[in-house]
C-alpha positions in Angstrom: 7.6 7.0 23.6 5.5 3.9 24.8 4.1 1.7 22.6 0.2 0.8 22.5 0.6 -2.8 21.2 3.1 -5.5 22.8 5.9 -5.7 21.4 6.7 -9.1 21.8 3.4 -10.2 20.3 4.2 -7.7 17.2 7.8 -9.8 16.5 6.0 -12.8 17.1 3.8 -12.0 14.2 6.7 -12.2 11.4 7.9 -15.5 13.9 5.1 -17.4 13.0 4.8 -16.0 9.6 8.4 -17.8 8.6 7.4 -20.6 10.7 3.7 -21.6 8.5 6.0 -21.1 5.7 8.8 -23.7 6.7 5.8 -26.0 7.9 4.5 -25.5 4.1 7.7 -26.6 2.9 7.8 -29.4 5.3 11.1 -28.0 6.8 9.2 -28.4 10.4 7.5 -31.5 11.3 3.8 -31.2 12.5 5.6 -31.6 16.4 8.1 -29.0 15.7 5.6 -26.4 14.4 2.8 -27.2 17.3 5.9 -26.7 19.8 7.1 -23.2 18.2 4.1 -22.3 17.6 3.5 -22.2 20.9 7.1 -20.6 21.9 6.1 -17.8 19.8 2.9 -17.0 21.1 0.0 -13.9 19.3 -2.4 -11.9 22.1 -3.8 -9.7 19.4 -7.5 -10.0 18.0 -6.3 -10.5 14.0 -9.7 -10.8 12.0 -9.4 -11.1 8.3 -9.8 -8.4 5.7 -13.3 -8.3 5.3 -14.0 -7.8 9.1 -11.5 -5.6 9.4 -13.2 -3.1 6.6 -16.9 -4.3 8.4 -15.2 -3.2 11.8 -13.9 0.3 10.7 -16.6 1.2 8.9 -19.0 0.3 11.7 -16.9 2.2 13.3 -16.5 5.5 11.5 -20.6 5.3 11.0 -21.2 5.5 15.2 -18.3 7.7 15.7 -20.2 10.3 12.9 -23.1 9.6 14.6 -22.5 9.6 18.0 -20.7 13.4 17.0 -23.4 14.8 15.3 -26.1 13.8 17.8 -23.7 15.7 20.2 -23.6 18.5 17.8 -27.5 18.7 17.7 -27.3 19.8 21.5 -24.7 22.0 21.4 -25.3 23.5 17.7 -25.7 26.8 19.1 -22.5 27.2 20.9 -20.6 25.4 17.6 -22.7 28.2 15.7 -21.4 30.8 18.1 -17.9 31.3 17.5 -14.9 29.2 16.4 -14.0 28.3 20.2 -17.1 26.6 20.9 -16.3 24.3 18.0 -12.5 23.8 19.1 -14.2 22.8 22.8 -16.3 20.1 21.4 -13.4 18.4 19.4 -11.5 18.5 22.3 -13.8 16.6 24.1 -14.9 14.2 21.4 -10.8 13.5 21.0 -10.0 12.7 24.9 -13.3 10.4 24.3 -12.1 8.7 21.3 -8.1 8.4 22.4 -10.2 6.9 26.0 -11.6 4.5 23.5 -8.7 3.2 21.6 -6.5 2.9 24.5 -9.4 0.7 26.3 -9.2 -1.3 22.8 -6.0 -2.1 22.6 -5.9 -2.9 26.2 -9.2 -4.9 26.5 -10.3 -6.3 23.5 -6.3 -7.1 22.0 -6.7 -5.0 19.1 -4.3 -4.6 17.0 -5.2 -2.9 13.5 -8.1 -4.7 13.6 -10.2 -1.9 11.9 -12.0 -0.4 14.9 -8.4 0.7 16.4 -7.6 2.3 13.1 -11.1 4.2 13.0 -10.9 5.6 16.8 -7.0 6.7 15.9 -7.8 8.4 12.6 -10.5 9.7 14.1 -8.8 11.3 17.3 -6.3 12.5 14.7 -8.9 14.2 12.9 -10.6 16.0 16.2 -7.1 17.4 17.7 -6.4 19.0 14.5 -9.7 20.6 13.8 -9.1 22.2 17.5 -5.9 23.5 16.2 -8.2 25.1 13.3 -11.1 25.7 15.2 -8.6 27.7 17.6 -7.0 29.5 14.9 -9.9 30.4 13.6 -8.7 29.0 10.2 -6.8 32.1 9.5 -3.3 30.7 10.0 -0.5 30.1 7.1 0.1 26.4 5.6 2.9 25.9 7.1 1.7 26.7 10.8 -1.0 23.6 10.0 1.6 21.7 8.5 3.4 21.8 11.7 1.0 21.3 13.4 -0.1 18.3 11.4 3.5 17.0 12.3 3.0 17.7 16.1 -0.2 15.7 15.7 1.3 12.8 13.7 4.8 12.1 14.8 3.5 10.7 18.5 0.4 8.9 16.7 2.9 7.3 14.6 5.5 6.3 17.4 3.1 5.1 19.5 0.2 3.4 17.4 2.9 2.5 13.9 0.2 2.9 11.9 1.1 3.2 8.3 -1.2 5.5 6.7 0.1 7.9 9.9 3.5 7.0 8.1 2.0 8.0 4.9 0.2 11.6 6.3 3.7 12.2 8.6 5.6 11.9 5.4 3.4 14.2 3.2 3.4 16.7 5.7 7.0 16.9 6.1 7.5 17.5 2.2 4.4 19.8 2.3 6.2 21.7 5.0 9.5 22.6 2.8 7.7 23.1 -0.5 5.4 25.3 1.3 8.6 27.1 3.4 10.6 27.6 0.6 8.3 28.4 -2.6 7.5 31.6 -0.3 10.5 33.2 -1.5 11.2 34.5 -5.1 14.5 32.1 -5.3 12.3 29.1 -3.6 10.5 28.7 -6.9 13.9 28.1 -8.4 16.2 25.8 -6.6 12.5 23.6 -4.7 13.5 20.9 -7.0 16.7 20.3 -5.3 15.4 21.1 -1.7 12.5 18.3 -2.2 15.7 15.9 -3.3 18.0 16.9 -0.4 14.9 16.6 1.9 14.0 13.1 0.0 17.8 11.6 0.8 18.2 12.9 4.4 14.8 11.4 5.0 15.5 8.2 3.4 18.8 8.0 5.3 17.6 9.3 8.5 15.1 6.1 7.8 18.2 3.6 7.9 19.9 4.8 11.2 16.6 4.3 12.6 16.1 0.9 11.7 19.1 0.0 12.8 18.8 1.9 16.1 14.9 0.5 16.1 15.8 -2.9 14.9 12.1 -4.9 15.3 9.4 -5.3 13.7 7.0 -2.4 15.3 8.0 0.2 13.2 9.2 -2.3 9.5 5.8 -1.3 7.9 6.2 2.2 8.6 9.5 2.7 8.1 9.6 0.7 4.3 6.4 2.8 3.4 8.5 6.3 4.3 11.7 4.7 2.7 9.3 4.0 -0.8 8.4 7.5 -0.6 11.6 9.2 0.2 12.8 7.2 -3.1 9.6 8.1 -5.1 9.5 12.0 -3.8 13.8 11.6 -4.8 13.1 10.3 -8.2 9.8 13.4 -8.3 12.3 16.4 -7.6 14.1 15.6 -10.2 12.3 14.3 -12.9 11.9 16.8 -16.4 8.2 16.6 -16.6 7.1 17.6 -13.2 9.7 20.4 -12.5 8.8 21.6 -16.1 4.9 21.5 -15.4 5.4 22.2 -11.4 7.5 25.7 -12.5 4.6 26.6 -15.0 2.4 26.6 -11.5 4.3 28.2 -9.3 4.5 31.2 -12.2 0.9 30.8 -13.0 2.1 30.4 -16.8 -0.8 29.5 -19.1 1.9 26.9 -20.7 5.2 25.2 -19.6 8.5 26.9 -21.1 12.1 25.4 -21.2 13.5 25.6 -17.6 17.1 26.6 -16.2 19.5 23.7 -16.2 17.3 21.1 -18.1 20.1 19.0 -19.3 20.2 18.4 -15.6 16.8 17.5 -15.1 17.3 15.3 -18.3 20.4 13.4 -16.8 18.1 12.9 -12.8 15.4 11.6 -15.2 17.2 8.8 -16.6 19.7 8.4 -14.2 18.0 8.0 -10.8 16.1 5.0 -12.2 19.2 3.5 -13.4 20.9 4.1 -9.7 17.9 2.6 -8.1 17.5 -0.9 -10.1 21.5 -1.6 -10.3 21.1 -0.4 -6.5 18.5 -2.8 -5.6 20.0 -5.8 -7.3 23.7 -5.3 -5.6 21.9 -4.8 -1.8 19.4 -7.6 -3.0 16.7 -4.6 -1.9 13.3 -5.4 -3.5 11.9 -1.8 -2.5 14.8 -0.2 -4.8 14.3 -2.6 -7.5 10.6 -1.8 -7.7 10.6 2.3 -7.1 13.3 2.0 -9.7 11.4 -0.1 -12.6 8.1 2.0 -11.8 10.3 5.1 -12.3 11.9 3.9 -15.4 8.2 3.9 -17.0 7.7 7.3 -15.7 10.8 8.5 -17.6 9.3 7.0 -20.4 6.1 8.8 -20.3 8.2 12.0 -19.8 10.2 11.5 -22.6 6.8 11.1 -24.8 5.4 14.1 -23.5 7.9 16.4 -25.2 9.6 13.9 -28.0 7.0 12.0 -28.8 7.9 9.6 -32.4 5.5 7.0 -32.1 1.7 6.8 -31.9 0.3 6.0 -28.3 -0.8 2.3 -29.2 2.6 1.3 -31.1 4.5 2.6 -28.3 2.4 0.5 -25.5 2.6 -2.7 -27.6 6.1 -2.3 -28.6 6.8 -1.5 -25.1 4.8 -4.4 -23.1 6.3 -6.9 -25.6 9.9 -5.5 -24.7 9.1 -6.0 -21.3 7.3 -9.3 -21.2 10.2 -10.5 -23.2 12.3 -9.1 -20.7 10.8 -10.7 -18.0 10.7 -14.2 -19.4 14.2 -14.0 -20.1 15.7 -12.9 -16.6 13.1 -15.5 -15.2 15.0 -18.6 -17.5 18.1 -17.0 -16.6 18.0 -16.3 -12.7 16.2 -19.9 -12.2 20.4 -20.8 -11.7 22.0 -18.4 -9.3 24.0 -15.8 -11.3 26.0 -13.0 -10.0 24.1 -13.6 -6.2 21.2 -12.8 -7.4 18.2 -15.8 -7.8 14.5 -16.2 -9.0 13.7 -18.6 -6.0 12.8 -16.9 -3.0 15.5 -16.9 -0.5 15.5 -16.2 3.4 16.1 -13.3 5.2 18.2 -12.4 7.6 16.2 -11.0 10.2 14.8 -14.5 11.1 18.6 -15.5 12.1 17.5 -15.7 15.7 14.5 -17.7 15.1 16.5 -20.1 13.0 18.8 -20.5 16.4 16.0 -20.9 18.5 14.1 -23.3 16.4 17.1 -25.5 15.8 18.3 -25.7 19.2 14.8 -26.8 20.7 13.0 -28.4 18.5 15.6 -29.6 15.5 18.1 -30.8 17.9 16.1 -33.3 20.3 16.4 -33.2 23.4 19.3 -35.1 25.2 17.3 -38.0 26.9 18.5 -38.3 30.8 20.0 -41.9 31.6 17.3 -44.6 33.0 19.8 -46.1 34.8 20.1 -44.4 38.2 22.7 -45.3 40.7 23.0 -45.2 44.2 21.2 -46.7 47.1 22.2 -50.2 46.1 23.1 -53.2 47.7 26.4 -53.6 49.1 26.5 -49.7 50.4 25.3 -48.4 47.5 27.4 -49.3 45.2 24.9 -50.8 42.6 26.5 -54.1 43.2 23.6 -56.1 44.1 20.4 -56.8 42.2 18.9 -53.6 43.4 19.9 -50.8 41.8 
């Protein structure tokens, strides 16, 4: 699908990030960064955080105004029956996707606030048709495919990443909903979510490797975070003890089939993920997989509790502080490839190449010495050269 944003302009937005950060550390000289900033040139309208927030609230406030003074004219037909409502969101969705396109084209936007209004927005309008043409009578999963319908070409062509976020829910939505239909669903979901999890966190590496710039990173490291995290979820003691009591509508959680499982995924899958993330150097493992490790620890205090609350959360932080200032002392030397200085990245291998051959390496400087049309038959045998 066609993107909305150029592309180039997108890469060169990580470009001149590494470059401000080798002009910090006085890697470039003031020429070198003036000429590549220039080489590596930004279209897009990039205001900071607070008028980004001002601009999609401002936004969001006209858009629900501009709808409901719409609505005040056409109450009656809203009123009338579920179509009339699916005809006005229509309408209001074609305006607002007319909007954002014009955005993007016109004014450079690119998540600026206002784009990320108008898109939400016309995501918002095209599936309240889909309700408002269903009457809202249809099952979950219908929505939740439609939802993906919805979302998948917002995501491809906008890369927003709370679309990655909403595409991503869906999905897992979509099979919990699918398979908890049936009697057996209730008992083996756990494993679907984790199969579901891994084939969407791998299906997440062939595509950055097939996609490999920087339109989609954001998106893709936000669905690989939560294909880890929803991983780690399927299999973890506390939620598919709590999560069965649900399903059954049991007024309290029982022992479940194959908990000594469920114990081993609880402790182990953190485990996997940090030794994982320090051998690929991956910070997004390291982190899902520390953050886990504290949720095992809160499962294993739900149903073995031996110390008070406060005990354990000052015996704990100290561990970890202690921890911390340790591997900090001991990483400030490189051990076993891993560091405590930050260290490139290979995806600015390129712009290493480029800067280096045109602005590190100077410029061969031609020879003022021209011969030819000399004396003597232009030789450059006389005084005139």
């Amino acid at each position: 699908m066609k993107k909305a944003y150029n592309e180039s302009w997108v890469e060169n937005i990580d470009n001149q990030a590494i470059i401000n950060n080798w002009h910090e550390q006085k890697i470039l000289s003031d020429e070198q960064f003036e000429l590549t900033q220039k080489a590596f040139p930004v279209g897009f309208h990039r205001p900071n955080v607070f008028v980004k927030i001002g601009l999609f609230l401002f936004t969001n406030i006209v858009g629900s105004a501009s709808f409901g003074f719409l609505s005040l004219f056409l109450a009656a037909i809203i009123l009338e029956s579920s179509i009339g409502l699916a005809v006005i969101c229509l309408i209001y969705a074609a305006i607002l996707l007319y909007l954002l396109e014009y955005f993007i084209k016109k004014n450079k936007f690119y998540h600026s606030g206002a784009d990320n209004a108008l898109l939400y927005a016309t995501i918002g309008a095209i599936f309240v048709f889909f309700l408002a043409i269903t009457d809202f009578k249809a099952a979950f999963s219908i929505y939740y495919i439609i939802g993906l319908v919805v979302l998948l070409p917002a995501l491809l062509r906008y890369a927003d990443p709370l679309v990655a976020i909403g595409t991503y829910l869906t999905w897992i939505a979509l099979w919990f909903t699918i398979v908890t239909k049936f009697p057996v669903g209730k008992s083996i979901i756990p494993f679907v979510i984790m199969l579901v999890s891994a084939a969407s966190y791998f299906f997440i590496q062939f595509w950055k490797k097939k996609e490999n710039t920087s339109y989609y990173t954001d998106c893709q490291d936000i669905i690989e975070v939560l294909a880890l995290a929803t991983f780690y979820l399927g299999g973890n003691y506390l939620v598919v003890r709590e999560g069965n009591a649900m399903l059954n509508d049991l007024p309290n959680s029982i022992q479940i089939a194959f908990a000594p499982l469920f114990y081993f995924f609880t402790a182990a899958i953190p485990v996997f993920y940090i030794v994982r993330g320090l051998q690929k150097h991956d910070r997004k493992l390291l982190i899902v997989g520390i953050v886990a490790v504290a949720f095992s620890i809160v499962t294993y205090r739900q149903y073995f509790s031996v110390l008070p609350l406060e005990w354990a959360l000052s015996i704990g932080g100290t561990i970890v502080v202690l921890l911390s200032i340790l591997s900090i002392r001991a990483l400030k030397t490189p051990k076993y490839n891993l560091t405590y200085e930050p260290s490139g990245s290979n995806k600015f291998q390129n712009l290493e190449a480029f800067i280096i051959n045109q602005t590190i390496n100077p410029p061969t400087q031609p020879d003022k010495m021209q011969f030819g049309e000399g004396d003597f038959g232009g030789g450059g045998a006389g005084s005139v050269y």
